[in-house]
Structure formats: C-alpha cells, structure tokens
C-alpha positions in Angstrom: 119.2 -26.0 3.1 118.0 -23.0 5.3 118.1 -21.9 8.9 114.9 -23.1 10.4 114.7 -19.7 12.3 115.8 -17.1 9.8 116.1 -19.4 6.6 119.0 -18.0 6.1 121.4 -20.5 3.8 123.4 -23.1 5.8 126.8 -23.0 4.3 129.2 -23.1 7.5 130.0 -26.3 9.2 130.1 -26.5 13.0 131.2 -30.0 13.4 130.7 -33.0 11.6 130.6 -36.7 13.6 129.8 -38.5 10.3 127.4 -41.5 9.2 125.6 -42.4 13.0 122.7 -44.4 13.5 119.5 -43.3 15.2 120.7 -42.7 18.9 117.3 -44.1 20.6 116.7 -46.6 17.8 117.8 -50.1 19.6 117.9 -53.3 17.7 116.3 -56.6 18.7 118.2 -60.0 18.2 116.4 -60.8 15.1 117.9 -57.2 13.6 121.5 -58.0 14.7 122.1 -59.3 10.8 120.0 -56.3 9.2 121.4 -53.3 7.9 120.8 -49.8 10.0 119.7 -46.9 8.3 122.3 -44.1 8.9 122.1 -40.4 8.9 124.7 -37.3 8.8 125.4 -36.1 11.7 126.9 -33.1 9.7 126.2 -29.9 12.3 125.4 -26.4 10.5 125.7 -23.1 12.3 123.5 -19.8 10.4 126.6 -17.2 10.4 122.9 -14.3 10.0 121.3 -15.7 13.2 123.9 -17.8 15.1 121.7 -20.8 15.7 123.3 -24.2 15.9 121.4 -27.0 14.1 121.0 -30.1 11.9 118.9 -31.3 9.3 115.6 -33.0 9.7 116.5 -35.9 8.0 114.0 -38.2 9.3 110.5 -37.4 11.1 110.2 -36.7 14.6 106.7 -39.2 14.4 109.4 -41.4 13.7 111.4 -41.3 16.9 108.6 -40.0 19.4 106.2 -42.7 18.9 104.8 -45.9 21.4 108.8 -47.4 21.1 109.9 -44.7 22.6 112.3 -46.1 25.0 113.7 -43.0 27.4 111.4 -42.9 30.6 112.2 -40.0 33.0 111.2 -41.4 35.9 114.7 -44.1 36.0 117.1 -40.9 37.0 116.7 -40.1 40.8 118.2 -36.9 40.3 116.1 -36.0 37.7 113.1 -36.4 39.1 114.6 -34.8 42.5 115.1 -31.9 39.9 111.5 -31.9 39.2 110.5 -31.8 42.7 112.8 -29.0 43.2 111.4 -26.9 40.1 107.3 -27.5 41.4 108.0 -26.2 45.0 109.9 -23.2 43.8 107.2 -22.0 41.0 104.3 -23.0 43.3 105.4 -20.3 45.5 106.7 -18.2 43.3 103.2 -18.1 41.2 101.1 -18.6 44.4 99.7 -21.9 42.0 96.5 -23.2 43.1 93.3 -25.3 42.4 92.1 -22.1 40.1 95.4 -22.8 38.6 96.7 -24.6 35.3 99.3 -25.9 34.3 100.6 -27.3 30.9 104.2 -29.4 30.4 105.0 -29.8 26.9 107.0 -33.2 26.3 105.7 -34.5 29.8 107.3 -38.2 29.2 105.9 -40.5 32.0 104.5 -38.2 34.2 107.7 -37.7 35.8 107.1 -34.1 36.8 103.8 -33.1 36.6 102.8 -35.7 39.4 103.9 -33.4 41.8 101.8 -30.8 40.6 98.9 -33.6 40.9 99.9 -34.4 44.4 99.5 -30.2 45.5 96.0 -30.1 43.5 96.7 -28.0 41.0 95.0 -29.0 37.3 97.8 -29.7 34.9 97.8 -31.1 31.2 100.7 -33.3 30.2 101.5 -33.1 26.0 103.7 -35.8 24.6 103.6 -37.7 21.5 104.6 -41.0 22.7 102.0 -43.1 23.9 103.8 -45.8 26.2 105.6 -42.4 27.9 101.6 -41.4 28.1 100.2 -44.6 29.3 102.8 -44.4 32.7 102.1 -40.9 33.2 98.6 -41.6 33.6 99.1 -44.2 36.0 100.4 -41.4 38.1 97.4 -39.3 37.9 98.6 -37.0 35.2 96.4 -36.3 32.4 98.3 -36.5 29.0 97.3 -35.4 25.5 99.2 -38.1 23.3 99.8 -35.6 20.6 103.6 -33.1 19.3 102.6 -29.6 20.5 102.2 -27.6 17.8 100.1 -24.0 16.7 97.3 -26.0 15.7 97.1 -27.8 19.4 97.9 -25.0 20.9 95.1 -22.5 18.9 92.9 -25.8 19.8 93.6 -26.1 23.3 93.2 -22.0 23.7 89.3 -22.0 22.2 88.4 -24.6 24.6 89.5 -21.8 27.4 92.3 -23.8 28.4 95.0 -21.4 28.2 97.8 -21.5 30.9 99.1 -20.0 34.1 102.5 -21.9 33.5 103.4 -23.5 30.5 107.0 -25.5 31.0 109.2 -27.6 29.1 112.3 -29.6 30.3 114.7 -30.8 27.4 112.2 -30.4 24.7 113.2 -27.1 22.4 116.6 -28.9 20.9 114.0 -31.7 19.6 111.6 -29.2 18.0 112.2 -28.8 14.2 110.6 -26.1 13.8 111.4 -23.5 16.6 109.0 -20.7 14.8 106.0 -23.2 15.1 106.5 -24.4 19.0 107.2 -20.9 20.2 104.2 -19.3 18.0 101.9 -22.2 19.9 103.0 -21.2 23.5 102.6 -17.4 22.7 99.3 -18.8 21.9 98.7 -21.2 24.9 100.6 -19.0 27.2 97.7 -16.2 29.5 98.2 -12.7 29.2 99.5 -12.7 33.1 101.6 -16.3 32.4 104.8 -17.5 32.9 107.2 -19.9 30.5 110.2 -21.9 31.8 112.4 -24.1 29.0 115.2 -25.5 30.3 117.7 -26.7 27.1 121.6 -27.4 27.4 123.5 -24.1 26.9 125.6 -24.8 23.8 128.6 -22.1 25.8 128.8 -25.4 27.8 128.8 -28.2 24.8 131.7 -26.2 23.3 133.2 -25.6 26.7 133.4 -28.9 27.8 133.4 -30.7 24.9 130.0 -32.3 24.7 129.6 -33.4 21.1 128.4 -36.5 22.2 124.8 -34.6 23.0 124.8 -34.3 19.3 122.5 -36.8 17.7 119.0 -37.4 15.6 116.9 -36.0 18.0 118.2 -32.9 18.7 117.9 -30.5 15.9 119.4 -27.1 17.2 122.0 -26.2 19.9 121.5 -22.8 21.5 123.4 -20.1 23.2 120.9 -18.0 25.3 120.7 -14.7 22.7 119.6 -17.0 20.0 116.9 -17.9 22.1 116.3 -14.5 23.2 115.1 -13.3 19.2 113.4 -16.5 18.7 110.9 -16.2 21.3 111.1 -12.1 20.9 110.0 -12.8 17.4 106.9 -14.3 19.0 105.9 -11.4 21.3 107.7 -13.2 24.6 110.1 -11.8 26.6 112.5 -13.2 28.7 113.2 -12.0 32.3 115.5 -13.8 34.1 117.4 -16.7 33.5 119.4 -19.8 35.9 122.2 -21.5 35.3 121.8 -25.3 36.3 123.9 -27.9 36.8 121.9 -30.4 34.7 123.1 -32.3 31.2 126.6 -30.6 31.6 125.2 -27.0 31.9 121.6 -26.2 31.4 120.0 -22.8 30.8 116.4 -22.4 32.5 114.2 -19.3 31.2 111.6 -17.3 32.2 109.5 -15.5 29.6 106.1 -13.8 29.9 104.4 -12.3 26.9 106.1 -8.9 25.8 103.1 -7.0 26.8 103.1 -7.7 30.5 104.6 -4.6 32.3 104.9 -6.2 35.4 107.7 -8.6 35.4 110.8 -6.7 35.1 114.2 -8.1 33.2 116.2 -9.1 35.9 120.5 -8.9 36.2 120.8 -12.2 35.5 120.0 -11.9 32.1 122.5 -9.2 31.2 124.9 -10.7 33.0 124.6 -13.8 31.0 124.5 -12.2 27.4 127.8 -10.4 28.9 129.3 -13.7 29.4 128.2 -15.1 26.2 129.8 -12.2 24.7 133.1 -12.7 26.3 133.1 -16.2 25.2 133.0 -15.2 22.0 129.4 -16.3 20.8 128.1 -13.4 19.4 129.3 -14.2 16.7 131.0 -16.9 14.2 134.5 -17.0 15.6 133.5 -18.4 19.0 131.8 -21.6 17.3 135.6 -23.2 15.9 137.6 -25.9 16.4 135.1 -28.0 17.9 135.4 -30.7 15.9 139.0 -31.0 16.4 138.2 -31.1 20.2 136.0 -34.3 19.4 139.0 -35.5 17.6 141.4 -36.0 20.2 138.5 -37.2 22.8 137.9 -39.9 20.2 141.8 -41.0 19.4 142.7 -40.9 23.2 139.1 -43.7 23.8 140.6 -46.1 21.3 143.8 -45.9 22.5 142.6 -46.4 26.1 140.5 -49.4 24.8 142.9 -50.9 22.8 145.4 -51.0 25.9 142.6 -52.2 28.3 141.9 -55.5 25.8 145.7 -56.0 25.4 145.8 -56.8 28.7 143.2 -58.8 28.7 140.6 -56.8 30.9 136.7 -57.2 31.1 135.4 -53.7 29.7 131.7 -53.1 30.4 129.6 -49.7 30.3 126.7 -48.4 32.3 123.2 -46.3 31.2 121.9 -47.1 27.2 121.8 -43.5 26.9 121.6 -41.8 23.6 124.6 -39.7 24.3 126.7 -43.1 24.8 125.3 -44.2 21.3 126.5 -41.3 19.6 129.8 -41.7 21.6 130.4 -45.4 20.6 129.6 -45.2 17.2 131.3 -42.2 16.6 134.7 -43.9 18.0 134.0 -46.7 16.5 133.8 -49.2 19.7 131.5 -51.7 19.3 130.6 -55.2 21.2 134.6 -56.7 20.3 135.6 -54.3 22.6 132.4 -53.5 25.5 131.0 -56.8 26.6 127.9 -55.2 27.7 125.9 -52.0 29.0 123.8 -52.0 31.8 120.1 -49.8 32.0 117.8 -49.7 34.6 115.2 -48.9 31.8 113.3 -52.5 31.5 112.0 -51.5 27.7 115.7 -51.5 26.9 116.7 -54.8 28.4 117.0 -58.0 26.0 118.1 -55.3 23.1 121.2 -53.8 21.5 122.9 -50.6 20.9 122.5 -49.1 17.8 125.6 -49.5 15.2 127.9 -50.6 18.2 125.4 -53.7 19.0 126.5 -53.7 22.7 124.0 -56.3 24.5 121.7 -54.0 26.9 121.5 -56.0 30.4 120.2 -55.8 33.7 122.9 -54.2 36.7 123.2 -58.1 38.1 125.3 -58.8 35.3 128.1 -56.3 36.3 127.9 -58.5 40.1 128.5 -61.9 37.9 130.8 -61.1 35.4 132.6 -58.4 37.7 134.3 -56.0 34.9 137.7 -54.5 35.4 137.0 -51.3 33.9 133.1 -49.6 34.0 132.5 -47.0 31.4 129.8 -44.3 32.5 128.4 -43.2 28.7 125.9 -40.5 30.8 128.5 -38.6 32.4 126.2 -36.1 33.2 124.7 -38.6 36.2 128.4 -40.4 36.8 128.2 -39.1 40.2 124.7 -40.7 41.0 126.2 -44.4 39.3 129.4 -44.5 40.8 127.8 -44.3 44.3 125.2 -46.8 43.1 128.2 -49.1 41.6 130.6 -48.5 44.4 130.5 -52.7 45.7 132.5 -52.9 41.9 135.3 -51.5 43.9 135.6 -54.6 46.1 137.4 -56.7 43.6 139.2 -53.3 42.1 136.9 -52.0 39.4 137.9 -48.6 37.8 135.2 -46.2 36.4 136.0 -43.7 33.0 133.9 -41.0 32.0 134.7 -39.6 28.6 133.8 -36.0 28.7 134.6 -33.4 29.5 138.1 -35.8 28.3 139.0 -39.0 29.2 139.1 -39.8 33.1 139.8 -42.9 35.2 138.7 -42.9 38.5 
C-alpha cells in the first residue's frame, strides 16, 4: 500500500480504532438482523511526506450517492458560517454579476444560496443527488457529478473557468489528492482565488479527536502537507485562518503560483512555525495517539456502566458520523443508549450503524425525559445544549466526550 501523494510505502501506524462500520451507512428495521460489512479503521502516516491517511477500502460512489443522509442546511451555525465566509470574499474579490463562482462538494445548497441571493453566477458540484435535488430548490445550480480532472478540463473548454473556486470539508474525503488539486489548478483563472477549509490534524492530536476518523475521510492533514500538495500543482498558498469549526479548522488561500500579485502573508509562516514547534514536521510529533483514544474509551464505559447501575435513562443527541465512530469504537450500543435524537428527517425511523441506537425525533427526549444526554457532535454542543436546556427542568445532565469526558 502507498501514500496516495508521494506513493511512498505505508509501513507506520498512526492509530488504529479497529473493525467499524460505515459511519453514514444507517440501517433500516428490516436490516436490524443482517450482518454489516466492516472495514479497518487502521490509520497510516507516510514517514517521506507526512500525510495522515487510510485506505480506500470501499468506493466513494458508494457513500456519496442519492442515500446520502448529511444535509448542511440542519446546523444553524454552519450555515451562519457560510454566511459569514460569502460576505467576507464578496468584498474581498469585489464578486459580481461578471463573476463566477464554483463550490466543490456544495451539499444542499447550503452555501452557495447566498451567493444566488447577491447575483453572482455560481455552480454547485456534488455527487449526491438528493443533496442536489434541495440545493436546487434554493436556486443553486448543481452538477450531480465527484469533481475530478476530467470535470474540471470539461468545465474549463466550455469557458467556465472560475473567479473563486471553494470547498468546505471536502479534501479529507478525496482519495486521490493529486487528481482534485490537478482539476482546480485546472478550473481555477489565472487571476483566481482557492479557499479549502479541512480540520487541522495539530488539533485532532491536540485534543484528542479520533472520533473524526471514519470511512469517509481518507487523509488528515497538517497545513505543510498541504502546502507541497497543492505546490506540486502550480498553487500557492498565501494566507491562511485558523477557525473554530469541527474542533479546529484550517481555511486556505491559494492562487496559481504564477500570479505575482498576491503576496504570502505572516500568517502562513507563523503557522508552519507553530506546526513545527508541535512537533509535526516530522514522525515524532504523530505518537501516542492511540493511547489517548484509549483512556477516552475506558473512562466512557466506565461512566456508562455506573449510569445504568443506577438505573438512569441514558439518551444521545445528533446521528452524526463522528458519534458512530465513537460508539462503536467503545463498544456502546442500544443496551446501554435508549436512543439518539437528529433533526435530519432522512435519518428518522433508522438506526446507527453497529451500535443500532434507534434514530428519533427531539419530542422523544420531552417524553421519555432522560437523565443523562450525550452530545456525540461535540463540535456543536454549545448550539444543543442551549437548544436542550428545558431537559434541565427535571435535572438532566449533558456529557461530551472529547476533548475527554465532561459532565455538565
């Protein structure tokens, strides 16, 4: 097995979390009795490149398809986020209607409606088509295809190359990084600007996210990584933000190396300084992480195991594919959880996978009032407390589990 940026051979292990199943995959009633295809979840780092990945060991048609069950639109914050990010780079860029702009993974429209509503063209790519068929409800024009060098070379002859090209929590699900950068270089005008925004693997370690790990995210990357990949393919990155978002997000912004007008900002040496003093320059600053996940997991069952003893109502909020990874990983299932609670009605009436926790609407934490509320996406526990804080009225307690286990 070989890097997928430098095929280099993949001999050193960065953490492995075992035999999961599909994190997004969620099982109908009439599956409950079926066996689930499971995958390694064994994490490789390249000690030549540094880049943090996992194996493709199933298709990504196979995940990013018309059952695709994650809709953007059903976090507040996110899509407050997105707001945020089109006001900023509409000014910055001076955007207008002689202006285009491209969104690769565009989900349900989520962002690029905001673009819509200020007039500017824009062109949506994402692969799944129920995603597709919401964004265009919004106004947002979506090519239902995975962005690739072939879309990209196809999308360029038909003179539709782009002022902005962006893409929000898409890179880690790319298997092959040399392809999708290639395609925007490709995509991307002379005079243009990138933005990717990815989770900033300084923070996974950090903070001990290993629940992020799961089927759809093949790499993990620390901002020099991503530095040579795109330099590779004639971008250059000029400055970069540090956001609060997923745990600790990394936004970009690239231009193609030739454009002498855009000059590398502090920020960026600031952060490879940073990255450097942390250690993840190189191999030794990538240990002990699985021991980390260790402890997180043994402290859970422990906590879960005294919470049943005493004969408490356990529930957990947001079907996320973190949570999934989480669960299964601990090995808490529905003896333990009574139920999880999504806002998302595709997931509603199904199950988690592996841990078969029933997925239900948020009036079934007012009826069966649980004891103890378990936020799997810690990374928007702030926005679900304050959305579950009647629970408190007959004593509810919340827990997230990460950065380590907390009871508020």
């Amino acid at each position: 097995m070989n890097c997928q940026f430098c095929n280099n051979n993949l001999e050193k292990v960065f953490i492995d979390l075992g035999q999961l199943p599909s994190a997004n995959r969620l099982v109908r009633r009439d599956q409950l009795n079926l066996e689930e295809l499971r995958y390694s979840h064994k994490v490789f780092i390249c000690e030549e490149c540094l880049l943090v990945q996992i194996p493709a060991f199933h298709k990504a048609q196979d995940m990013f398809n018309e059952n695709y069950v994650y809709f953007s639109s059903f976090a507040k914050s996110w899509v407050d986020h997105a707001r945020e990010y089109v006001d900023k780079m509409i000014n910055k860029m001076k955007l207008d209607a002689n202006s285009f702009v491209v969104e690769i993974a565009s989900n349900d429209g989520y962002l690029l409606q905001h673009f819509v509503e200020r007039y500017i063209p824009c062109l949506g790519i994402d692969p799944a088509a129920n995603c597709a068929k919401a964004a265009h409800k919004k106004g947002v024009k979506t090519c239902i295809e995975f962005f690739t060098t072939k879309l990209a070379q196809k999308l360029s002859a038909q003179r539709r190359q782009a002022d902005l090209i962006l893409g929000n929590n898409v890179f880690a699900h790319v298997p092959d990084v040399n392809d999708f950068i290639s395609g925007i270089s490709i995509l991307l005008k002379a005079d243009g600007i990138l933005t990717l925004e990815f989770p900033h693997i300084a923070q996974m370690i950090k903070n001990n996210q290993f629940d992020t790990i799961y089927d759809e995210h093949f790499s993990y990357f620390s901002f020099q990584v991503v530095q040579k990949i795109l330099a590779r393919h004639g971008l250059r990155i000029f400055d970069v933000e540090e956001l609060p978002t997923h745990g600790g997000s990394l936004r970009i912004f690239a231009c193609k190396s030739t454009n002498k007008f855009l000059k590398v900002k502090q920020a960026v040496n600031k952060l490879l300084e940073a990255e450097q003093s942390q250690g993840l320059l190189n191999i030794s600053g990538y240990v002990d992480f699985q021991n980390k996940a260790k402890d997180i997991r043994g402290a859970f069952q422990t906590l879960v195991r005294a919470e049943k003893g005493k004969g408490n109502k356990i529930a957990a909020y947001g079907a996320a594919a973190k949570g999934n990874t989480f669960l299964n990983y601990c090995g808490i299932g529905s003896h333990s959880i009574d139920f999880v609670v999504d806002d998302t009605p595709a997931k509603q009436g199904l199950f988690l996978p592996g841990s078969h926790i029933p997925v239900v609407e948020e009036q079934k934490i007012k009826d069966e009032k649980p004891d103890l509320i378990i936020i799997l996406p810690w990374n928007f526990s702030t926005e679900i407390a304050d959305k579950l804080a009647y629970s408190r009225e007959w004593g509810a307690r919340f827990i997230t589990c990460i950065p380590k286990i907390s009871i508020y």
